[in-house]
ZAROVEX-441120 format. One line per 10 residues: number of its first residue (from 1); their letters; for each residue y, z, x of N, C-alpha, C. Coordinates in pm, whole numbers. Layout:
BEGIN
NUM) a) Y:Z:X:Y:Z:X:Y:Z:X  ...
***
This chain:
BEGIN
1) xxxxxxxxxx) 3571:-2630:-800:3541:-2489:-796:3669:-2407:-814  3822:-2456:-746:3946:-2385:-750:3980:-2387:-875  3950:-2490:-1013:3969:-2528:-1143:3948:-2437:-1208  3743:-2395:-1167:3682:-2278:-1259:3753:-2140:-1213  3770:-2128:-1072:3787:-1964:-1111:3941:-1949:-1120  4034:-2058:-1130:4167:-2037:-1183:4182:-2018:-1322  4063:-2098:-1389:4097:-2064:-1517:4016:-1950:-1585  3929:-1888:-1498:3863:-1728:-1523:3981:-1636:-1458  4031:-1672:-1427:4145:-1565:-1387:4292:-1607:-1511  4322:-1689:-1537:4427:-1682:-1642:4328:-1633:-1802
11) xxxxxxxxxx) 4227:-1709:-1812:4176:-1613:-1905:4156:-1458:-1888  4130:-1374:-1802:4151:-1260:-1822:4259:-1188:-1795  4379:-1301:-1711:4465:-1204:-1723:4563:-1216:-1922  4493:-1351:-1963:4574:-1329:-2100:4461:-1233:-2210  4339:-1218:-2170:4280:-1111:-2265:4351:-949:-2200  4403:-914:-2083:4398:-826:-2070:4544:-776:-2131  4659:-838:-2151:4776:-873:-2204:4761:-819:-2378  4664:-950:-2409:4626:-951:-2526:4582:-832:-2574  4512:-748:-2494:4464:-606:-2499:4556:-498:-2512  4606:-532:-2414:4748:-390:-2393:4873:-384:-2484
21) xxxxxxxxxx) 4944:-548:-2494:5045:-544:-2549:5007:-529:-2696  5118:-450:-2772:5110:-421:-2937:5135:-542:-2991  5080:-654:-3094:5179:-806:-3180:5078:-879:-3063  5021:-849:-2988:4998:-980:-2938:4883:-1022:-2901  4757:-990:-3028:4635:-987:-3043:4577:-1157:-3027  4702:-1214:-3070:4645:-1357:-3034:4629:-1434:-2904  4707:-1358:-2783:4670:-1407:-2668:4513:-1351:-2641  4477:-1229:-2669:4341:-1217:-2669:4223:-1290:-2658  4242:-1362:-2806:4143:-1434:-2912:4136:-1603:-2826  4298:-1614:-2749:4317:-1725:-2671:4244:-1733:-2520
31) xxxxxxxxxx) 4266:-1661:-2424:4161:-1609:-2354:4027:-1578:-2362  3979:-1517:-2456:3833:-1542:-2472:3776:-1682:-2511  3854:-1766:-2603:3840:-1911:-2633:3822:-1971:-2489  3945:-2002:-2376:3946:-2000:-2272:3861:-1977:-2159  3787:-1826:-2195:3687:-1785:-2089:3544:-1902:-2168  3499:-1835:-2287:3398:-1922:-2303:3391:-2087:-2277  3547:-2152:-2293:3507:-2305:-2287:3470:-2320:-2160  3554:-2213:-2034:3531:-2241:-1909:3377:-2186:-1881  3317:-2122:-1883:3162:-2090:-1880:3113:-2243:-1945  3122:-2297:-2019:3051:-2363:-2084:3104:-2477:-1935
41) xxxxxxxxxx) 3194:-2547:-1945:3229:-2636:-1830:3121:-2594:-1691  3145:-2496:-1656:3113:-2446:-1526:2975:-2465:-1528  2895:-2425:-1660:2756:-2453:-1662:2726:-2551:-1668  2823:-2668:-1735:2750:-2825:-1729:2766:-2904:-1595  2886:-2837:-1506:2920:-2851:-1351:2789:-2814:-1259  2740:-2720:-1266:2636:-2593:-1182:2545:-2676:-1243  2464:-2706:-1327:2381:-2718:-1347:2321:-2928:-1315  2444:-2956:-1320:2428:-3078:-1222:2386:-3105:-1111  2425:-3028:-1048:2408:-2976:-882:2535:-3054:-814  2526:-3018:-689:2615:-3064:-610:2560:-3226:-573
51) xxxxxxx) 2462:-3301:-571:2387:-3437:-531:2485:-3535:-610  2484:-3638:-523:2605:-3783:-592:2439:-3846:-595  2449:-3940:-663:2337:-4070:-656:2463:-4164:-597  2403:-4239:-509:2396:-4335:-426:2397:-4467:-461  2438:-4571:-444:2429:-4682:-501:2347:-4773:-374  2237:-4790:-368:2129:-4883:-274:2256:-5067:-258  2282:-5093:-130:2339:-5223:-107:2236:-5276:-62
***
C-alpha cells in the first residue's frame, strides 16, 4: 500500500513540475505514464483482495 501511494505522489509531484516549469513538458508526459501504470498495478492489487489461499497439510 506504502508502494502505491508513494508512487501517486512522485507522479504528481513530477506532472505538477512538468506543468509549471517552461522546457520541461516531458516530466509531465512522464508522470502521467507513471500515474496510469500505477492505477493499473493498484487495480490488479485491489481487485485481488487482501485473502492468501492456504495450502491444506
Amino acid at each position: 500500500m506504502s508502494l502505491f501511494l508513494l508512487l501517486i505522489l512522485v507522479a504528481l509531484v513530477l506532472g505538477i513540475i512538468g506543468f509549471a516549469a517552461h522546457g520541461l513538458f516531458y516530466l509531465l508526459i512522464i508522470g502521467a505514464v507513471l500515474l496510469l501504470a500505477d492505477l493499473a498495478y493498484g487495480a490488479m492489487r485491489f481487485r485481488r483482495g487482501g485473502r492468501r489461499h492456504r495450502i491444506a497439510r
